[in-house]
C-alpha positions as CSV (number, residue, x, y, z in Angstrom):
1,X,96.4,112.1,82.8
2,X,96.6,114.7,85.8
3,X,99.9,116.0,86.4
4,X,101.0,114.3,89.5
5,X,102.2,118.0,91.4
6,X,98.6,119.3,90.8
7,X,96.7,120.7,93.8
8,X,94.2,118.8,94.9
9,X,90.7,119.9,96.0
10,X,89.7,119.1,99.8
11,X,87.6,116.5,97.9
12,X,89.9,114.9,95.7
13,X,91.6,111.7,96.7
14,X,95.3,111.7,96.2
15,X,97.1,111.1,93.0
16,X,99.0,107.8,93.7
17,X,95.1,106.4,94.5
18,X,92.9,108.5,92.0
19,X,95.8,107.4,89.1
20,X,97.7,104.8,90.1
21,X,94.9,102.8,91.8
22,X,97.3,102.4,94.7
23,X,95.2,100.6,97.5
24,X,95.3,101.9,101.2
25,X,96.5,99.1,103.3
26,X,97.5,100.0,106.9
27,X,99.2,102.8,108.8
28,X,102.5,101.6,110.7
29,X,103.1,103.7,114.3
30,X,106.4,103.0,116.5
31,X,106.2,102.5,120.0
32,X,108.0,101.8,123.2
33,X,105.4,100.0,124.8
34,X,104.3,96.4,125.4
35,X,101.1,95.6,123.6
36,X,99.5,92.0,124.6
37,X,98.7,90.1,121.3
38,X,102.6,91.0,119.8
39,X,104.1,88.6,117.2
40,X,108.1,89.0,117.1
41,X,109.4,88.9,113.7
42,X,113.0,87.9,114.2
43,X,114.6,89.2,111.2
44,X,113.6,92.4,112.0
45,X,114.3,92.9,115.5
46,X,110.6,94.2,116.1
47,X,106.9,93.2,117.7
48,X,104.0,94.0,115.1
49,X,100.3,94.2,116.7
50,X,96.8,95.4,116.3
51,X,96.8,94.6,112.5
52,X,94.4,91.7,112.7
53,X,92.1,93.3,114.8
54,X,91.7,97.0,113.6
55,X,88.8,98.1,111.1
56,X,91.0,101.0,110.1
57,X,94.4,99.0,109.7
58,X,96.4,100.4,112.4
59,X,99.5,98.2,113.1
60,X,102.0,99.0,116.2
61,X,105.1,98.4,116.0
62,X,107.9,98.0,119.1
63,X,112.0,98.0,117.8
64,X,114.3,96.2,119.8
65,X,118.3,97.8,119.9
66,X,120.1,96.7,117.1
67,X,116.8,96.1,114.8
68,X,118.5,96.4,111.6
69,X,115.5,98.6,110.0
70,X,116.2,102.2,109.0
71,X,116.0,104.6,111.8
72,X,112.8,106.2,109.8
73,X,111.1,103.7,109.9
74,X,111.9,103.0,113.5
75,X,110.9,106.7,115.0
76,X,107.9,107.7,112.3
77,X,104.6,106.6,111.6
78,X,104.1,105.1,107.9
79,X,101.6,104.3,106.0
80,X,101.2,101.8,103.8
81,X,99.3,101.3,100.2
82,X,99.4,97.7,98.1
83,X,100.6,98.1,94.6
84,X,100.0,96.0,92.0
85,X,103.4,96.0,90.4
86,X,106.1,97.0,93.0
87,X,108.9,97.4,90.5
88,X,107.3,99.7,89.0
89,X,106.2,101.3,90.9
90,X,109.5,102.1,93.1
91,X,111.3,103.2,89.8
92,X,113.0,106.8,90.4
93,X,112.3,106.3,94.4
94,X,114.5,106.9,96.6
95,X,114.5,103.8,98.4
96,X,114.6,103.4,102.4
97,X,116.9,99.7,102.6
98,X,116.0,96.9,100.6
99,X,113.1,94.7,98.8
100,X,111.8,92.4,101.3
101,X,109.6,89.1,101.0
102,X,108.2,89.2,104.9
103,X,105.9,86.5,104.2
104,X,105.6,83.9,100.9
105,X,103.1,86.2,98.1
106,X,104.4,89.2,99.6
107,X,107.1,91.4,98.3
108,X,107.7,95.1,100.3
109,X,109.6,98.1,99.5
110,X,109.8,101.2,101.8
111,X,110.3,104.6,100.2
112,X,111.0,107.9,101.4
113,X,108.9,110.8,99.8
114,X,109.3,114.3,101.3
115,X,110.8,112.9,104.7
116,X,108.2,110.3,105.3
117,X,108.9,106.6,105.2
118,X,106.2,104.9,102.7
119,X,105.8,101.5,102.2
120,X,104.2,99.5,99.2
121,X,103.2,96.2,99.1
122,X,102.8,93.4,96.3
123,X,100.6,90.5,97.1
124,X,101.1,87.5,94.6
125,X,97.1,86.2,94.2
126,X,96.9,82.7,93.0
């Protein structure tokens, strides 16, 4: 196995996909402004939009004051991979809040590696 802190090629995917099969899944981008199409998810204190309907997975995302997500995660971008085993995958992570379940089948952690919020996904397949 390839030593995780190797440099890559220009070619080379990175490690967590080359060796941990991590799947991309969507980049997350803050905004301030209004996008027609939002869905409010009231637990979060936030509008999502644009998932459904872009080919490369870009999802904006509008906080209200007081959303009780991280500040990171509120001002940067993030982007997004599905795991296949979330707790192991977040083991020795330094972890940005908590676990979530956003949706029934779907477990979410966000991370923090090298100042950027990540956030990995587990999807429950029946």
């Amino acid at each position: 196995m390839k030593n995780k802190k190797h440099h890559r090629k220009e070619h080379e995917s990175p490690y967590v996909i080359s060796e941990l099969g991590w799947k991309y899944h969507h980049l997350g981008i803050p905004t301030e402004t209004s996008i027609p199409g939002e869905r409010y998810l009231e637990e979060y204190g936030m509008y999502v939009s644009g998932f459904e309907s872009s080919p490369y997975g870009i999802e904006w995302m509008r906080f209200e004051e007081g959303s009780p997500l991280s500040e990171i995660i509120q001002t940067l971008p993030h982007i997004a991979f599905e795991v296949d085993d979330l707790d192991r995958e977040i083991k020795g992570k330094e972890l940005i809040g908590e676990i979530t379940s956003p949706m029934e089948g779907v477990r979410s952690a966000m991370i923090k590696e090298n100042g950027a919020p990540i956030e990995l996904i587990e999807f429950k397949r029946k």
